[in-house]
Structure formats: C-alpha cells, structure tokens
Backbone bond lengths (Angstrom), bond angles and torsions (degrees), N, CA, C in turn:
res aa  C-N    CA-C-N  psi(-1)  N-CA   C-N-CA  omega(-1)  CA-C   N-CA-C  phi
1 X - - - 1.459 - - 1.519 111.27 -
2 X 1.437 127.80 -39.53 1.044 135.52 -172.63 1.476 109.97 -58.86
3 X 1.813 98.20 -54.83 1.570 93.00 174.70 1.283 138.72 -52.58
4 X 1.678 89.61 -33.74 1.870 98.06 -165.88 1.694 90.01 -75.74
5 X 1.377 128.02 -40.62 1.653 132.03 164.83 1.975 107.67 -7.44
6 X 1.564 99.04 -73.53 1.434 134.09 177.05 0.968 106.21 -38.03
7 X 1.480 118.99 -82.03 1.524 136.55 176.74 1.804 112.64 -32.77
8 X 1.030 100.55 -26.22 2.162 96.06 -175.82 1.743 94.68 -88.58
9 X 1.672 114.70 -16.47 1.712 97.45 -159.12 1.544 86.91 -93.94
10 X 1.408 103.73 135.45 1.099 135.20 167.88 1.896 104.44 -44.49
11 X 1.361 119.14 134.23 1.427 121.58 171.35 1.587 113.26 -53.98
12 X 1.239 126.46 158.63 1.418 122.50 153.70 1.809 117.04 -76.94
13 X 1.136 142.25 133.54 1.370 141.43 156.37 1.610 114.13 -18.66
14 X 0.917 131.90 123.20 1.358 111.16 -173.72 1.635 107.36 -101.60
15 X 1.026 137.59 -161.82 1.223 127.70 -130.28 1.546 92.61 -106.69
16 X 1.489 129.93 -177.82 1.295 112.82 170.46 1.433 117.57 -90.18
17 X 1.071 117.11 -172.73 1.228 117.14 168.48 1.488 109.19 -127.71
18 X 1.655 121.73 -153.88 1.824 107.98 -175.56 1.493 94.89 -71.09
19 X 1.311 136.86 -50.64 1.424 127.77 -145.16 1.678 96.23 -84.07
20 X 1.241 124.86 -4.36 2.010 119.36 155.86 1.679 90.36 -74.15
21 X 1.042 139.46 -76.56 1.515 117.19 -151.12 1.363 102.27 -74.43
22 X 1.106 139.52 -43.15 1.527 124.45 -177.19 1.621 100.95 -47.46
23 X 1.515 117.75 -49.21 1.433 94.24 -174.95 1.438 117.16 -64.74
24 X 0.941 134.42 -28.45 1.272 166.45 174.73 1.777 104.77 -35.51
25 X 1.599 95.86 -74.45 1.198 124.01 179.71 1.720 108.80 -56.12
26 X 1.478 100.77 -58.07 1.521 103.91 -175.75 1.690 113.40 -74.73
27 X 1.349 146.39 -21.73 1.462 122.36 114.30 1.548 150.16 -11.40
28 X 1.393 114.78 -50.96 1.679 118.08 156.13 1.489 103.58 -65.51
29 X 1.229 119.58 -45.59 1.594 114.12 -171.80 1.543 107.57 -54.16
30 X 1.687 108.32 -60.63 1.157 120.45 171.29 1.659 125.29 -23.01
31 X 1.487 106.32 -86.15 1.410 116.11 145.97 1.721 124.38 -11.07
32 X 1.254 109.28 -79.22 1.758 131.97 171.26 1.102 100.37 -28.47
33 X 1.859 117.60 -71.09 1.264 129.07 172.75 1.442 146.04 -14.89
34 X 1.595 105.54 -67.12 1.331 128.90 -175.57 1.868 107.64 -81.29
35 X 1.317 91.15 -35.69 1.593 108.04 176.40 1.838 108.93 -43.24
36 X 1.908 91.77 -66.15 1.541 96.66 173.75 1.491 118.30 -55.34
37 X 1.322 131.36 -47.35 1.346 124.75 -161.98 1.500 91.95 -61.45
38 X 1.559 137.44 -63.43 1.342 141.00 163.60 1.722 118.59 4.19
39 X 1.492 88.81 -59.42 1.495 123.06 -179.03 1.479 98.17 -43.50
40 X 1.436 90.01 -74.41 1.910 102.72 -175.40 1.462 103.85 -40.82
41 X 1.225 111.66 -62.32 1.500 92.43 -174.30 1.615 133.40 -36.50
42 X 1.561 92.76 -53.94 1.844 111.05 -164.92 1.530 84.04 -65.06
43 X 1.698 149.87 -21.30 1.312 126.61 172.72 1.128 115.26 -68.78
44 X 1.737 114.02 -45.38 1.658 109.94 -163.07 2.126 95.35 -70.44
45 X 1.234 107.35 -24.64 1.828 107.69 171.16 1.545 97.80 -57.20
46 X 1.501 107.43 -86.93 1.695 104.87 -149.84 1.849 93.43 -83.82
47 X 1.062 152.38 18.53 1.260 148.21 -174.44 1.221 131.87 -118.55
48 X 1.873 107.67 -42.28 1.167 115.22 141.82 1.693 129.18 -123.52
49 X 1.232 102.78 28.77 1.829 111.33 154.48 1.738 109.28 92.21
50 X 1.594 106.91 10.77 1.216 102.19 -166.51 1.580 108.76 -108.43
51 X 1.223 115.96 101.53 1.498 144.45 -168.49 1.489 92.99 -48.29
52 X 1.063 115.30 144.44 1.888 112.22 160.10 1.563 107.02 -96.31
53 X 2.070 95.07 154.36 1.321 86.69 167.70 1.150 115.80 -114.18
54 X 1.408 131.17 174.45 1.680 136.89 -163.79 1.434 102.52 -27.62
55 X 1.644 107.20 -65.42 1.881 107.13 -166.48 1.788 83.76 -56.16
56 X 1.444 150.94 -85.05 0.836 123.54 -128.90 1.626 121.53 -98.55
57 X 1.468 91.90 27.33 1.741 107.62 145.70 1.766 123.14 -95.71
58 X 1.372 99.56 -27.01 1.558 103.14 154.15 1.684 124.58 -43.13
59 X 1.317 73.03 -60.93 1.744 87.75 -177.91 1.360 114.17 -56.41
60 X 1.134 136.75 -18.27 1.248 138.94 169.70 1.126 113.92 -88.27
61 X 1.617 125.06 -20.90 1.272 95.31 -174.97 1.659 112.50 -104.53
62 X 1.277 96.68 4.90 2.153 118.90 169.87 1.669 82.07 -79.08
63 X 1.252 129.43 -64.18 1.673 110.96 176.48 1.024 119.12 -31.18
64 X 1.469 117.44 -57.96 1.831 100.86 -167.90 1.680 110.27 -104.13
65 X 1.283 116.28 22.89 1.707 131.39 157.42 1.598 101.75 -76.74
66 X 1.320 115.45 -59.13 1.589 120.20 177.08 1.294 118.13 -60.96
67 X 1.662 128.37 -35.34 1.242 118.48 154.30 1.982 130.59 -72.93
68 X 1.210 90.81 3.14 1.764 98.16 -177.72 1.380 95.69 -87.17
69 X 1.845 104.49 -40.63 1.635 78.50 -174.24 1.696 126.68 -77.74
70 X 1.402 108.02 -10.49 1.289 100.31 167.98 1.553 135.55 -91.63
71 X 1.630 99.55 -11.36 1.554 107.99 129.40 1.164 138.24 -29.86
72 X 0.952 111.34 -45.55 1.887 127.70 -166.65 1.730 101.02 -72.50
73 X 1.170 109.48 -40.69 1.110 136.47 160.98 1.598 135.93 -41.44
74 X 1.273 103.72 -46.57 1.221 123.08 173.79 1.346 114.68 -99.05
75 X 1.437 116.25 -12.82 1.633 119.21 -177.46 1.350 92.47 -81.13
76 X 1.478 125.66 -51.41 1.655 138.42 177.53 1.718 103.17 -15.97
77 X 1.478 86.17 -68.71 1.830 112.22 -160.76 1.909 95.92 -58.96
78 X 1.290 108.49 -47.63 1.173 106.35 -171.42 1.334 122.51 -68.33
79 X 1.156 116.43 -18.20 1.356 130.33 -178.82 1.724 122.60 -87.84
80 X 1.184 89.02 -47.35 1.675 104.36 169.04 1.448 131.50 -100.65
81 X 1.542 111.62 -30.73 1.375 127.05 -155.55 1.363 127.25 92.34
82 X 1.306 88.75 -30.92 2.038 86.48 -175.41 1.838 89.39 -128.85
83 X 1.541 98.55 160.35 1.436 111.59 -176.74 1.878 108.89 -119.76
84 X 1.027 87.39 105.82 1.986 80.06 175.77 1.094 144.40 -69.71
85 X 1.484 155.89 166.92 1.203 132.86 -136.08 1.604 84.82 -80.99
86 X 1.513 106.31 -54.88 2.052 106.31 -160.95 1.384 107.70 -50.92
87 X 2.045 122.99 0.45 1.327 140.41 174.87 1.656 98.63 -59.89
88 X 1.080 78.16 -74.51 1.471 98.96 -157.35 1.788 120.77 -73.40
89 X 1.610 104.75 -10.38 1.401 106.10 179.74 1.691 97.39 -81.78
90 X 1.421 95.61 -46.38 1.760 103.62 -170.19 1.704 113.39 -45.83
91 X 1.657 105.38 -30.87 1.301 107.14 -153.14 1.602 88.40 -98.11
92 X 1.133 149.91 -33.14 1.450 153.72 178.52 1.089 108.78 -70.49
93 X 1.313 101.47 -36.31 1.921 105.84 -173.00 1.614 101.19 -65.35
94 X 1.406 115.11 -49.94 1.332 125.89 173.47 1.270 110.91 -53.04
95 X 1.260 128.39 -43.70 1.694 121.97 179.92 1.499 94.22 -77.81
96 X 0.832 144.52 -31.59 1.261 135.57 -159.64 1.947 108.27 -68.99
97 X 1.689 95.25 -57.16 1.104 102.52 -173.87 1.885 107.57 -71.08
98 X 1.180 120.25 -35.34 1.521 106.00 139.87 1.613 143.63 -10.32
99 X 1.251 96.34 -56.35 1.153 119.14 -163.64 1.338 130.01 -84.05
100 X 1.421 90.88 -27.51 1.795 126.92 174.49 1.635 84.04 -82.59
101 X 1.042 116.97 -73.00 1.727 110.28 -163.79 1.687 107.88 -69.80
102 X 0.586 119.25 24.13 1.551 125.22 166.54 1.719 117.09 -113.88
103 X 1.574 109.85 -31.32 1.485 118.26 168.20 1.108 127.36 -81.50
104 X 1.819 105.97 -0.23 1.296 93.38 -174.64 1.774 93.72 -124.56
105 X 0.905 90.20 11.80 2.127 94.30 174.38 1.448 105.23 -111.53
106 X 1.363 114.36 -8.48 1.700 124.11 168.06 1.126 101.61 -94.93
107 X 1.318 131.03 -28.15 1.755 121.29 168.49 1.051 105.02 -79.40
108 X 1.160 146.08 -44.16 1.226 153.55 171.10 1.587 120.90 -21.84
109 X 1.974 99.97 -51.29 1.213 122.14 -171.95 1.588 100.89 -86.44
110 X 0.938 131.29 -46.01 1.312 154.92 156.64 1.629 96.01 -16.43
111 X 1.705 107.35 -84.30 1.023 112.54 -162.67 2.232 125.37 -63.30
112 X 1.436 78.24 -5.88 1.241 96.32 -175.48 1.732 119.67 -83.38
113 X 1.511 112.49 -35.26 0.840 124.63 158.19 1.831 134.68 -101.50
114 X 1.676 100.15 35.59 1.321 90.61 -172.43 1.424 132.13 -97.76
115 X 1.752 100.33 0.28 2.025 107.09 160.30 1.111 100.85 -56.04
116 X 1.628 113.42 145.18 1.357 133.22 177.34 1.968 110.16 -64.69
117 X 1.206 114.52 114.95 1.452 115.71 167.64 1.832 89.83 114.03
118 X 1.203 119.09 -2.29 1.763 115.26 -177.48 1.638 95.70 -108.11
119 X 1.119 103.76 102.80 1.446 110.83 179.52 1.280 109.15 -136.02
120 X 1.445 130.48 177.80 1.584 134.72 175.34 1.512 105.52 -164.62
121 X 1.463 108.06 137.01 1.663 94.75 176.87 1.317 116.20 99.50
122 X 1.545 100.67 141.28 2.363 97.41 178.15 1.510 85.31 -77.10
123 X 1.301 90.87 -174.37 1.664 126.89 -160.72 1.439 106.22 -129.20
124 X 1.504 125.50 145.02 0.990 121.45 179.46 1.631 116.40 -133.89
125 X 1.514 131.30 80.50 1.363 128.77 -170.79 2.004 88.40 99.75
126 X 0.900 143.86 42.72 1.324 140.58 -170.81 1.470 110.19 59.24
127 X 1.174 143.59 10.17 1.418 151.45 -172.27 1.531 103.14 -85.10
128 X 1.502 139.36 155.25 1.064 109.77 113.71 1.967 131.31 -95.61
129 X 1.256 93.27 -170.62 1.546 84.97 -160.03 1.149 106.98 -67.36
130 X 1.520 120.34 -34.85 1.663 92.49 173.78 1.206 136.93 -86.64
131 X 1.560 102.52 20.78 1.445 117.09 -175.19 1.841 99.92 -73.75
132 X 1.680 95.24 -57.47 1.424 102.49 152.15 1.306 143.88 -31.89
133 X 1.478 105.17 -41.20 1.707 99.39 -177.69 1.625 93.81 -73.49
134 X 1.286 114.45 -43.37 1.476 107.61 -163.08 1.480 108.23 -66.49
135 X 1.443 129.54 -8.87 1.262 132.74 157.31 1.493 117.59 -55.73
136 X 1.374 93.51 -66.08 1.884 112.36 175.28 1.346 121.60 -69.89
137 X 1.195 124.59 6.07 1.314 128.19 174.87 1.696 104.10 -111.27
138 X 1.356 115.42 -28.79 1.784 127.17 170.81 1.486 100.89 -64.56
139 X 1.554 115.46 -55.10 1.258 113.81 -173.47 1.853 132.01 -56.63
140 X 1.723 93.63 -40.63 1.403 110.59 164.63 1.321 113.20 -54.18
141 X 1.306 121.89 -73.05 1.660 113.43 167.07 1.365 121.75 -12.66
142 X 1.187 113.18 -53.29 1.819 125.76 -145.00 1.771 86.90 -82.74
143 X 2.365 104.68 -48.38 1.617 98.52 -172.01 1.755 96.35 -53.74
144 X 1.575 106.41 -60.63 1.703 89.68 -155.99 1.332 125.65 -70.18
145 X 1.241 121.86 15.13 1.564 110.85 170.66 1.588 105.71 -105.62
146 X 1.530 106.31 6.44 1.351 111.65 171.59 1.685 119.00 -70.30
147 X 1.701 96.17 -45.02 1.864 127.77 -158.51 1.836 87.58 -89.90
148 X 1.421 103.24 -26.30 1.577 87.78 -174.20 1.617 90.96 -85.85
149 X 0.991 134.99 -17.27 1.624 116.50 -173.62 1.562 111.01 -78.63
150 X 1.332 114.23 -8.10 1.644 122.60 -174.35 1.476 104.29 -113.65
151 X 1.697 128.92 13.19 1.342 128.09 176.66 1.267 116.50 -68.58
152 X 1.189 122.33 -48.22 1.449 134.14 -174.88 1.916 100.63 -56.67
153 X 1.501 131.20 -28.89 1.183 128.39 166.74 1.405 119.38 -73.74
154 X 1.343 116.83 -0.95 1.542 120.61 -150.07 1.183 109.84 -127.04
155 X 1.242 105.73 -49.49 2.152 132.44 172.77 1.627 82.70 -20.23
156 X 1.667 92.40 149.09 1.738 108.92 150.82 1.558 119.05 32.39
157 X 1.792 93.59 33.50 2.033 84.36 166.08 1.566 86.58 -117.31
158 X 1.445 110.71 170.74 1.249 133.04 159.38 1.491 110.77 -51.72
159 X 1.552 110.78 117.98 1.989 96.74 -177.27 1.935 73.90 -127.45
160 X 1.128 129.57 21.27 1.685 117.33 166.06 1.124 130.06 -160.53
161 X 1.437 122.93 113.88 1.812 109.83 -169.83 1.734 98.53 -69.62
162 X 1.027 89.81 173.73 1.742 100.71 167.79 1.380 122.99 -63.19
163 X 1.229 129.60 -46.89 0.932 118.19 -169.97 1.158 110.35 -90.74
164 X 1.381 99.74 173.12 2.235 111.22 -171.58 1.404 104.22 -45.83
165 X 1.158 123.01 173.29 1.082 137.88 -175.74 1.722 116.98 169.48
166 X 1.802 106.17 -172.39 1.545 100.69 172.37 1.554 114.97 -90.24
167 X 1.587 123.28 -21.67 1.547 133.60 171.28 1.765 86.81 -63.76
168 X 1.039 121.48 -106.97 2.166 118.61 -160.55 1.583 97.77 -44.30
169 X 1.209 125.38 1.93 2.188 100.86 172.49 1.766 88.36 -100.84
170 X 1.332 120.62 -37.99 1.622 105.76 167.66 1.474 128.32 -78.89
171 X 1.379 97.92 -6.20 1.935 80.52 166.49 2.010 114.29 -101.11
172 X 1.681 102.24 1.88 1.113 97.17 -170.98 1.428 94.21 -94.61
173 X 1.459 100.47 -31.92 2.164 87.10 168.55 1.121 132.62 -47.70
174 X 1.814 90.70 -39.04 1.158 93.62 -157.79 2.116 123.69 -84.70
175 X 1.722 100.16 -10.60 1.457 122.32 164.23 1.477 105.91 -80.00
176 X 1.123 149.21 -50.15 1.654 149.16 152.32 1.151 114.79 -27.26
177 X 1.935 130.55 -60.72 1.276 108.67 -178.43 1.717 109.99 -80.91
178 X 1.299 126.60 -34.24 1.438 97.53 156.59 1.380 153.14 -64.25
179 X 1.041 93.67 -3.38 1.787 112.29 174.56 1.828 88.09 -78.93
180 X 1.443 127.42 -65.30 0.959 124.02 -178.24 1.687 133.42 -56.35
181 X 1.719 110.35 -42.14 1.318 92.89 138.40 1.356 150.54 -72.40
182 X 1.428 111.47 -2.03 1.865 125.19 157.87 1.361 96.31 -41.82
183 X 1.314 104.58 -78.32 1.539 116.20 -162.21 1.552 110.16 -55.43
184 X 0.921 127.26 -43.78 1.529 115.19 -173.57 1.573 104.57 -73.43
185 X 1.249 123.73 -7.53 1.796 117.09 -158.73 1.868 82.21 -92.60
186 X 1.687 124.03 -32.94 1.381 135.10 -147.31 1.520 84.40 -81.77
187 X 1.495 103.39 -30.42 1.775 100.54 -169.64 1.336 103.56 -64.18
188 X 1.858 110.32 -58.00 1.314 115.22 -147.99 1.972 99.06 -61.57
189 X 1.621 116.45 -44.54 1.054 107.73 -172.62 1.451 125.30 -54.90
190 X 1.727 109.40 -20.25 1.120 113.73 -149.40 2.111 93.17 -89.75
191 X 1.117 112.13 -28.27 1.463 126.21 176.07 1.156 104.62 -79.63
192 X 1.750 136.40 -26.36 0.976 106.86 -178.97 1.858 119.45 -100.52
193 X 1.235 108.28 -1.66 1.375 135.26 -149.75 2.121 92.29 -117.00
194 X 1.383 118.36 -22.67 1.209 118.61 -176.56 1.392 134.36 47.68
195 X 1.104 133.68 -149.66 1.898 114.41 144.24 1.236 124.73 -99.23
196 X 1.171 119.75 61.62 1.420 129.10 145.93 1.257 128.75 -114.37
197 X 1.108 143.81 151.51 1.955 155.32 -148.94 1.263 82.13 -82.48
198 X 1.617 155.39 -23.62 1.215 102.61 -165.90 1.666 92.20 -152.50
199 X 1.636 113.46 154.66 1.188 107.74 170.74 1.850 125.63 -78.03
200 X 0.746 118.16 166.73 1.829 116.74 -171.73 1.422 110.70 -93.83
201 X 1.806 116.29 115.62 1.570 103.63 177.29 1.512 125.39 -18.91
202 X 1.836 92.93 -66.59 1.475 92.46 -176.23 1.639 125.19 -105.62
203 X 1.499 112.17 91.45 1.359 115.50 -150.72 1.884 99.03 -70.40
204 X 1.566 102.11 163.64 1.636 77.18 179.20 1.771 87.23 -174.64
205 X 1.255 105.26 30.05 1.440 136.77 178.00 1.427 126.77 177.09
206 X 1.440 118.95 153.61 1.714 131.38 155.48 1.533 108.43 -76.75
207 X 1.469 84.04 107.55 1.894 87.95 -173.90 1.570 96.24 -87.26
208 X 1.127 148.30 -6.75 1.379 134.37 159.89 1.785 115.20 -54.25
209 X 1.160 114.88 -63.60 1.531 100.65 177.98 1.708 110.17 -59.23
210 X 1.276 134.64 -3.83 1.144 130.24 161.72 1.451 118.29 -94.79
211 X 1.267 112.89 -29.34 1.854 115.50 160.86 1.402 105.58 -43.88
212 X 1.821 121.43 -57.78 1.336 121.92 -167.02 1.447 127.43 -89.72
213 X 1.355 101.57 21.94 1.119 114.65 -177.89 1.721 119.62 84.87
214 X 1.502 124.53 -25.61 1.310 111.23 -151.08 1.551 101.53 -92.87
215 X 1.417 128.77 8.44 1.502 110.75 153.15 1.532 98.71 -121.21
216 X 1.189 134.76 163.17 1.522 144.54 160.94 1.657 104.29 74.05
C-alpha cells in the first residue's frame, strides 16, 4: 500500500544542473543587456543632444520588448524557483518576435541611409548605431534559438533555492534596472513627442516644453 501511496505523488523537480543556470544566467544577461544598449541611446539623446528619430525610437522599444521577455523569465524563477517549459517558450517567443522586428526597422534605417556621405547619428567604433542594433538584434535571434533548443533539458527544474543568494540578487537587478530604463525611455518619448499623435521625421526639439508654453 505504501508503495502504490508513493507511486500517485508526483516527483519533486530535481535540482538544476549547469544548462538550468546558464539558461538562467543568460536571461539576466539578456535582460541586463538590451537594458544597457537602451542606456546608450538615452546618453547619445540627453548627453550628446542627439534627438532620435521615429525608426530609432522604434528600435528601442523592440529593445526593451526583447528584454521583457526574458524578464518574464526571471520573474517565473523568482517567484517559484523553477521556470516551466510554457515559461520559457512564452518569454523567448516574445524576445524572439522582438528581435525579428527590431532587424528589420534597423535595416530599414540602414537602408535609408546607405549612399556614401547620407548618414544620421554618432558612431560608435566606426558603426553607426543602428548599424549596431541591426547587429544585436541578428545576434539575439541566432542566441535565442540556441537556449530555446536546450529548453526541453531545462523546463521545470529548480534554477533557485529560496534563500538570497547571487542567482535572486541578479535577477532582481536585473527586473529594477529595466523597469527603470522603461520609465526613462516613456519619459524621453513622452517630452519629445509632446501631446500630439505623432513624432516628427526630423525631430530637432522637445515639443512638450513648447506645447506648455515654457520654451518658445
């Protein structure tokens, strides 16, 4: 009786192994990741004066779509300990489809400026930046159909004990500074975009302090 008792209770998850925290790990990175490049932007905006235009406010916001979904991801783990497969498809699938729409609004920009002397935007290493995103948005593709081919090893194990540690102090960084760059990207658009439906090809001001009167 005892056995057959046994036999109905469901197993526990067993613990992870390296390829649970690497995925694990490469999610906060993920997240971390897209967050910083974000970053870069809002400097070369408020740091060195260079306004974005529509496509490359798009592009930012396929940046922090691709880091939400590996957010989603890390909220899973944090919440429960273990992340389940419909975890982890939902949340890749979401970066994924990110990621696709981010390569093709960086080609876009790309393709728009590609006669020699038609350029827009600083440069970073001889790049410009959206030469870059369309780099980092190719590359994401290529990582997550990598991490999604190793899910089915990964699904529904334990990737976190309960208590504190260095796995939950990096996924809680790593949901904080994107929540925090959310908010500042919601700011910058929202100052530069003012109250009107649409932003201006060629932006070359914050039309909100001119909506309210206090510049112009």
């Amino acid at each position: 009786m005892a056995a057959t008792m046994h036999s109905l209770v469901p197993d526990a998850p067993p613990e992870s192994g390296l390829l649970g925290r690497v995925q694990y790990w490469f999610a906060c990175f993920f997240a971390l990741g897209w967050s910083a490049v974000v970053c870069a932007g809002l400097y070369h905006q408020f740091g060195r004066g260079e306004i974005p235009c529509p496509l490359c406010v798009v592009q930012r916001m396929f940046m922090l779509l691709a880091a939400l979904g590996a957010a989603y991801i890390i909220r899973a783990a944090l919440i429960s300990g273990t992340v389940p497969a419909r975890v982890y498809m939902t949340g890749w699938g979401l970066s994924l489809v990110a990621a696709i729409g981010g390569s093709f609004t960086s080609w876009r920009q790309t393709m728009l400026y590609v006669l020699p002397g038609n350029k827009e935007g600083g440069e970073v290493l001889g790049l410009h930046l959206y030469h870059w995103a369309w780099i980092l948005f190719q590359l994401s593709v290529v990582a997550i159909g990598v991490v999604l081919a190793f899910t089915h090893m990964t699904a529904d194990r334990a990737v976190l004990a309960v208590r504190p540690g260095p796995l939950r102090t990096a996924g809680m960084c790593a949901l904080w500074f994107l929540g925090m760059v959310i908010a500042v990207s919601m700011l910058a658009v929202f100052l530069q975009e003012g109250v009107h439906w649409f932003l201006p090809d060629g932006p070359n001001r914050y039309r909100f302090f001119y909506d309210v009167g206090i510049l112009g």
